[in-house]
C-alpha positions in Angstrom: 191.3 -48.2 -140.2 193.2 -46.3 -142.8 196.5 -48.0 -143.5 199.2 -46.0 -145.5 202.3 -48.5 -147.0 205.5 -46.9 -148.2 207.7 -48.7 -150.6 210.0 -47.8 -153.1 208.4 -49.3 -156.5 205.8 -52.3 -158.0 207.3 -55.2 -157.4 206.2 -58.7 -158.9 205.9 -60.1 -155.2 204.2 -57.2 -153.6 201.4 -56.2 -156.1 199.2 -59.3 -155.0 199.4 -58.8 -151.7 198.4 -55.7 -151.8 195.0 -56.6 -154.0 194.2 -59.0 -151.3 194.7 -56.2 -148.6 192.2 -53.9 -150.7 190.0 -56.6 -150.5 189.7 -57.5 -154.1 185.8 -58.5 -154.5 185.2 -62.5 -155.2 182.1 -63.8 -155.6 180.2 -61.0 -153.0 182.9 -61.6 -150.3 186.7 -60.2 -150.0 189.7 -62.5 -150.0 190.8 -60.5 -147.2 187.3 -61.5 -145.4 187.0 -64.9 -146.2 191.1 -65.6 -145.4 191.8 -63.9 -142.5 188.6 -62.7 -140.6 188.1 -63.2 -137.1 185.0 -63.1 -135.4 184.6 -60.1 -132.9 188.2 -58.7 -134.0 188.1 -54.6 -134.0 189.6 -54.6 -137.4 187.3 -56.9 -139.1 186.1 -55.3 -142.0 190.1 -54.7 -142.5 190.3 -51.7 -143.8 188.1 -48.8 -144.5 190.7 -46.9 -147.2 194.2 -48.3 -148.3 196.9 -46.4 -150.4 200.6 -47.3 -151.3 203.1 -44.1 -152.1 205.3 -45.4 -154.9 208.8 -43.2 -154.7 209.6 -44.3 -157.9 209.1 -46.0 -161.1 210.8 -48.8 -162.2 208.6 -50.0 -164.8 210.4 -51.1 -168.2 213.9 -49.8 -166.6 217.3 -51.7 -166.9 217.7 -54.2 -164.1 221.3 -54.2 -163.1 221.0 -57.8 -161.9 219.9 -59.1 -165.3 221.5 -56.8 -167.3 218.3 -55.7 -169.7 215.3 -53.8 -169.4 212.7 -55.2 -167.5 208.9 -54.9 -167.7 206.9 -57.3 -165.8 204.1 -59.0 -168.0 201.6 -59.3 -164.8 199.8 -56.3 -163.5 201.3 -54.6 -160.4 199.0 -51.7 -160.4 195.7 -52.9 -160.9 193.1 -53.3 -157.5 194.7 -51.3 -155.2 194.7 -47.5 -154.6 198.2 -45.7 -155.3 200.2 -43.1 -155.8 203.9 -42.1 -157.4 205.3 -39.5 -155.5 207.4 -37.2 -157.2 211.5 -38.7 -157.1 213.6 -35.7 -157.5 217.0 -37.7 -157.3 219.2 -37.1 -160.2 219.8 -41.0 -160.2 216.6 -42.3 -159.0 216.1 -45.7 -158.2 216.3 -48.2 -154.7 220.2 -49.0 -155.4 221.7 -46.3 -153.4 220.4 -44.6 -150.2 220.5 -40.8 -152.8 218.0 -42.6 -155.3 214.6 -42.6 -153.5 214.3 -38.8 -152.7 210.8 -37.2 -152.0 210.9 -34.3 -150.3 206.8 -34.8 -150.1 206.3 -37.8 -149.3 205.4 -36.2 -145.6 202.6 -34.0 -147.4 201.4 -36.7 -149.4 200.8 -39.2 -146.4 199.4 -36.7 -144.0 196.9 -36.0 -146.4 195.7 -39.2 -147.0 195.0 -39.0 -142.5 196.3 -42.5 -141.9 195.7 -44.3 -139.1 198.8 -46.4 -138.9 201.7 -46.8 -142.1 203.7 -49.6 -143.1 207.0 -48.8 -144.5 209.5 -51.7 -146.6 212.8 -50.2 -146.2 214.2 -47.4 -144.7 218.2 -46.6 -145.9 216.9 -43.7 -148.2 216.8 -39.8 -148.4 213.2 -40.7 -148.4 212.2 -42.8 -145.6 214.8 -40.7 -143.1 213.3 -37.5 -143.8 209.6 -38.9 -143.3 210.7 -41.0 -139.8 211.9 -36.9 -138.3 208.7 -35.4 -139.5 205.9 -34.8 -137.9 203.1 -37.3 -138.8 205.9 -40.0 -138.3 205.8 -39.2 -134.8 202.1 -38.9 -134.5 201.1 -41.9 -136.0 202.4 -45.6 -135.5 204.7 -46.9 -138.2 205.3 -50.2 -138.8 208.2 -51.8 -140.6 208.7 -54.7 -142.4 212.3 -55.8 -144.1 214.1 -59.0 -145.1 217.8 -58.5 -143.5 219.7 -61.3 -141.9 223.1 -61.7 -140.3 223.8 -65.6 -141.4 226.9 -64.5 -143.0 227.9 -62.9 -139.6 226.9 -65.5 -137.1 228.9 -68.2 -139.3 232.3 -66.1 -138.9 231.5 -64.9 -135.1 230.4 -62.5 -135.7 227.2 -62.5 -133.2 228.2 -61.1 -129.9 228.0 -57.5 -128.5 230.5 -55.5 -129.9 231.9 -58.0 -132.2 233.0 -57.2 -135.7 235.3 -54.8 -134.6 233.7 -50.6 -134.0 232.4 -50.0 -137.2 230.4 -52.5 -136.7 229.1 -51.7 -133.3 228.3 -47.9 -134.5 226.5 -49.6 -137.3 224.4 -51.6 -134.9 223.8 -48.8 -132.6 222.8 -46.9 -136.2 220.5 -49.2 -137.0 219.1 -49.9 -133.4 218.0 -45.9 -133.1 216.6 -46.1 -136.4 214.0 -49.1 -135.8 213.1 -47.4 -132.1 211.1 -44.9 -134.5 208.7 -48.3 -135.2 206.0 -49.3 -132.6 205.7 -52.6 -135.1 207.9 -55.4 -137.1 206.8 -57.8 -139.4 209.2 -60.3 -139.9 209.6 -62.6 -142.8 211.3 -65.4 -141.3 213.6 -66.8 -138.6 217.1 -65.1 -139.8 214.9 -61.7 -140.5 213.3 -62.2 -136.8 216.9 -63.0 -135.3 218.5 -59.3 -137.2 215.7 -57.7 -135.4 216.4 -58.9 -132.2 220.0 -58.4 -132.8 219.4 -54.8 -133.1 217.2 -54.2 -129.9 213.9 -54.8 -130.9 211.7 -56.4 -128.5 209.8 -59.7 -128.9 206.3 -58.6 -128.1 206.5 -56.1 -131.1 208.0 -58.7 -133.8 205.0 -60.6 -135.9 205.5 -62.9 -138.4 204.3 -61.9 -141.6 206.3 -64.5 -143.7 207.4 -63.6 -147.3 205.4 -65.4 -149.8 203.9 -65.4 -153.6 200.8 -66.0 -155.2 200.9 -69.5 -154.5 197.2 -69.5 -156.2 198.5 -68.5 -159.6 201.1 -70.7 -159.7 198.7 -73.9 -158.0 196.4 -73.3 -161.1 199.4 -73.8 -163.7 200.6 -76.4 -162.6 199.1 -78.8 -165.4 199.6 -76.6 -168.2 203.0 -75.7 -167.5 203.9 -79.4 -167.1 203.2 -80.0 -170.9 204.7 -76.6 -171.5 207.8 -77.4 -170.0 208.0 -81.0 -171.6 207.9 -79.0 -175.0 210.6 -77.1 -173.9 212.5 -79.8 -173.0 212.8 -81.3 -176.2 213.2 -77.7 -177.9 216.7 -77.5 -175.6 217.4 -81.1 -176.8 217.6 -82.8 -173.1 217.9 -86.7 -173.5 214.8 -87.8 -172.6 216.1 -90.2 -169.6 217.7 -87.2 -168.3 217.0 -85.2 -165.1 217.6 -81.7 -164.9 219.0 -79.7 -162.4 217.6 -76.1 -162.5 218.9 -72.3 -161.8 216.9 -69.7 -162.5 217.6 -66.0 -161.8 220.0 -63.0 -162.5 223.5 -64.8 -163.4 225.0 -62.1 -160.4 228.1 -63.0 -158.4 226.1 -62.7 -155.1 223.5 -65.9 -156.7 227.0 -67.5 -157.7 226.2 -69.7 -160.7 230.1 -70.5 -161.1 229.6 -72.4 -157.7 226.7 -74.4 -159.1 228.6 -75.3 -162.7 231.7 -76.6 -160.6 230.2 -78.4 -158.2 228.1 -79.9 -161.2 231.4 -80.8 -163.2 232.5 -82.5 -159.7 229.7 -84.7 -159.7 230.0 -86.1 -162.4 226.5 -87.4 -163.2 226.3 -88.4 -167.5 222.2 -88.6 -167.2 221.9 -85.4 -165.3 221.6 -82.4 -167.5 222.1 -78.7 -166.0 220.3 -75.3 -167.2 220.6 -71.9 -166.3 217.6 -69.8 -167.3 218.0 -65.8 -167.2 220.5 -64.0 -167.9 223.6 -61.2 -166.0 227.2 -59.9 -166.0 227.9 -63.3 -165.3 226.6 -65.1 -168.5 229.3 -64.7 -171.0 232.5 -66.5 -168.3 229.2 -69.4 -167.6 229.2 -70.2 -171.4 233.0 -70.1 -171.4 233.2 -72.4 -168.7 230.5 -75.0 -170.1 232.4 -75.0 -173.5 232.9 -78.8 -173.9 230.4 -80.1 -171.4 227.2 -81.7 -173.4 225.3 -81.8 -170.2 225.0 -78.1 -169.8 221.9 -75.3 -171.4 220.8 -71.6 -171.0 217.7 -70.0 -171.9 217.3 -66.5 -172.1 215.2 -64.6 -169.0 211.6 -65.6 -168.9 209.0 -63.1 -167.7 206.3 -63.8 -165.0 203.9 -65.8 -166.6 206.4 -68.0 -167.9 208.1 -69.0 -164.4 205.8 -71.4 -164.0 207.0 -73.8 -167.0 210.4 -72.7 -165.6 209.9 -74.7 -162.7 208.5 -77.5 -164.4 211.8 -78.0 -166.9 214.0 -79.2 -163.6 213.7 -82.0 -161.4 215.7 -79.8 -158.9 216.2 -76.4 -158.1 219.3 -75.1 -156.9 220.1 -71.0 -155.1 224.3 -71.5 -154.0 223.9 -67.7 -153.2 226.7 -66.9 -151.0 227.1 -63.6 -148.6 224.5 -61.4 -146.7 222.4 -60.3 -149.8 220.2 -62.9 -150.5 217.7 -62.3 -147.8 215.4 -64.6 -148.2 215.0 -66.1 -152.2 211.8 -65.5 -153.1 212.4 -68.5 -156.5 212.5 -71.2 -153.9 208.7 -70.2 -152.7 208.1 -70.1 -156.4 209.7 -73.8 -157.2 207.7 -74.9 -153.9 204.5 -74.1 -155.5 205.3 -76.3 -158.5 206.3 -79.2 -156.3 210.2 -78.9 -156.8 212.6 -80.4 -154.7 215.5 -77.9 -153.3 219.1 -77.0 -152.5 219.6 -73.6 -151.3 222.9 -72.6 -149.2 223.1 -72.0 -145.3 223.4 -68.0 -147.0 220.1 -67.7 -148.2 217.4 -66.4 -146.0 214.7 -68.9 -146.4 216.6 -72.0 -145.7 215.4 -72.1 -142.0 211.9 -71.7 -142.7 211.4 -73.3 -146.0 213.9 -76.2 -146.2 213.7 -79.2 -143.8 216.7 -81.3 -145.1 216.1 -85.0 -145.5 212.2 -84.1 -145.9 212.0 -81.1 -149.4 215.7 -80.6 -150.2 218.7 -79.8 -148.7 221.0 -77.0 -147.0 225.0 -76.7 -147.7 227.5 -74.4 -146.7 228.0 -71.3 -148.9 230.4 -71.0 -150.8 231.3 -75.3 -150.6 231.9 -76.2 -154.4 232.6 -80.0 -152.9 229.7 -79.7 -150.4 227.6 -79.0 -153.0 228.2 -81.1 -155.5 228.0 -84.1 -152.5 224.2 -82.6 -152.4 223.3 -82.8 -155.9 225.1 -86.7 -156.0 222.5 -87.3 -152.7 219.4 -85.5 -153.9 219.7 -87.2 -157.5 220.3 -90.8 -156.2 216.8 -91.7 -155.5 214.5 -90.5 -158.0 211.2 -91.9 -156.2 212.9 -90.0 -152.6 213.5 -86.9 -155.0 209.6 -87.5 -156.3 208.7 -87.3 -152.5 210.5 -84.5 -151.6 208.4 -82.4 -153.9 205.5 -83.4 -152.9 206.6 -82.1 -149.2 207.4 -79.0 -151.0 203.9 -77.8 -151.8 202.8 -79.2 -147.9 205.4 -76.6 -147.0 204.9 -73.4 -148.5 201.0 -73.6 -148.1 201.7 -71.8 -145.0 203.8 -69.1 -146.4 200.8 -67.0 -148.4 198.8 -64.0 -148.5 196.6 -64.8 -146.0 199.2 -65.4 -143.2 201.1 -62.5 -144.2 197.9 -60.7 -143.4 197.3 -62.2 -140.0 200.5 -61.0 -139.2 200.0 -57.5 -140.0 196.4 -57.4 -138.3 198.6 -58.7 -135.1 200.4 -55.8 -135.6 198.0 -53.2 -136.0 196.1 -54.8 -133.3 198.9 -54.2 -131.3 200.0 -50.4 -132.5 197.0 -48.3 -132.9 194.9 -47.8 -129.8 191.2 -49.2 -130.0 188.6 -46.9 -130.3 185.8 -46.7 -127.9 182.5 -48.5 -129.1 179.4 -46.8 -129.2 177.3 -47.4 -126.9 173.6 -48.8 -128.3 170.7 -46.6 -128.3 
């Protein structure tokens, strides 16, 4: 099996992944083998040659979201074949459909002789022209995205031709674009549900569930504890306090302002708030805190820092609000480190990763008062909130690497036709 993957840049979430699909060597045996092997399955070894085509380069470039250049302090490029393929957009980059354009990206793929590609996205010049040429129709493609409709379904807007007709063109858009995919992998319940919304059928939809390296973060736990107790007193939070925790770009769509009212509403003296990273959003935050003692920021911390990130709150908290949060990839991360949640009805992942009453809680985007009433609840019982954690790291265990993988063998198993086995001598 030669697998091909098509995705627009490294990516903090994606790089580990895709060392564990090479089959990075441990101790004599693959991760790959020893996670997800199954006896007398075609594809076991997994793969005999695996290559991801890069359409551009992101490293070190400014991140819109938090407003400065970015350059990820983990390796995204290291156990894993790969390639950039030339980006001949005059803006490149995966924020408008123009900025991932590689005329050959075709060329490159065919000659690697894939036997089946996975492709993360498709709205660019890129991934269009490759799904009319020729290899795309020889070989099977499978996709995998993170879309919802939550935002939709809670106004309506969920039946067939609802929305009004831009909305059923962009449906019917959509729906001929995925009929080009034999597979889907599908991150989660809301990402299954958009698929299904658009026409796909069940029996090609597996669930390959977005996840981090929950190992890296398992094996930090201690040290980021006394880390982050360091920190504490370096951002001079009373030592009785709690802290309730946001961390991410300070965006409108992750809507801080929510989180810094509805923390003012509920009025809690021995509860302290931070906001760690930084956004176009920062400078009316610090406005808004002026006169509250209760309230911190910290500047954005790179990768191998998140994990004492996690550790400074007693709570985490993602308001988001709208359709572009698709799934919230921090709450996986404050899982790990045994953090209790909050994430809106918005964000993707609150289906599959919150159970309210058990790890955290779910509230209405976009509900200053609702949210605040969460907070007041969560913070109440701080043996309950203790608990919660703890059900936090039960959780996300199943959200890894490895079942990500067992959901794209399903796939494959599905899409590429077995080949005939020879017969013995």
């Amino acid at each position: 099996m030669r697998l091909a993957i098509i995705t627009s840049h490294p990516i903090q979430y994606c790089a580990p992944w895709f060392r564990f699909l090479a089959g990075e060597r441990e101790s004599g045996e693959s991760s790959v083998e020893r996670g997800v092997k199954r006896e007398g399955s075609p594809l076991s070894p997994l793969f005999s040659s695996l290559k991801v085509f890069f359409l551009w380069d992101g490293a070190g470039k400014m991140d819109r979201g938090f407003g400065v250049p970015v350059k990820w302090d983990l390796p995204l490029l290291d156990g894993y074949d790969y390639e950039f393929v030339p980006n001949m957009s005059s803006h490149p980059g995966p924020s408008r459909v123009s900025g991932l354009n590689n005329p050959s990206l075709g060329a490159r793929i065919t000659a690697f002789r894939p036997d089946a590609v996975l492709v993360f996205g498709y709205n660019y010049l890129a991934h269009y022209r490759f799904l009319i040429s020729g290899l795309a129709k020889g070989v099977p493609l499978l996709f995998r995205g993170d879309s919802h409709r939550l935002l939709q379904m809670r106004n309506g807007e969920c039946g067939v031709g609802s929305g009004g007709w831009r909305e059923l063109l962009r449906r019917r858009w959509i729906a001929a674009v995925f009929r080009r995919f034999a597979g889907f992998l599908y991150v989660g319940q809301a990402n299954h549900d958009y698929f299904r919304y658009h026409g796909v059928e069940e029996k090609r939809l597996f669930f390959a569930p977005h996840c981090v390296d929950n190992k890296r973060f398992y094996a930090e736990m201690e040290a980021a504890g006394k880390a982050a107790a360091e920190w504490r007193r370096e951002l001079a939070i009373p030592a009785q306090h709690r802290v309730v925790l946001f961390a991410g770009k300070l965006e409108p769509k992750k809507r801080p302002g929510d989180l810094l009212e509805a923390f003012r509403q509920a009025n809690m003296p021995e509860i302290t708030l931070v906001f760690v990273g930084s956004g176009v959003l920062e400078p009316e935050l610090r406005r808004q805190s002026n006169g509250c003692a209760n309230i911190r920021f910290a500047p954005f911390q790179n990768q191998t820092l998140m994990p004492r990130t996690y550790m400074l709150g007693d709570l985490f908290v993602l308001p988001s609000f709208g359709s572009g949060e698709t799934w919230g990839l921090a709450i996986n991360e404050a899982m790990c480190m045994g953090r209790p949640v909050i994430v809106s009805d918005h964000v993707g992942c609150a289906k599959d990763l919150v159970q309210p009453g058990r790890n955290g809680l779910v509230f209405p985007a976009g509900n200053v008062p609702a949210l605040a009433a969460a907070l007041q609840d969560a913070l109440a019982e701080p043996p309950r909130l203790i608990a919660w954690g703890q059900q936090s790291r039960k959780i996300i265990k199943d959200y890894s690497y490895e079942q990500a993988t067992k959901g794209l063998l399903s796939a494959l198993e599905f899409v590429v036709p077995r080949r005939p086995q020879a017969s013995a001598p």
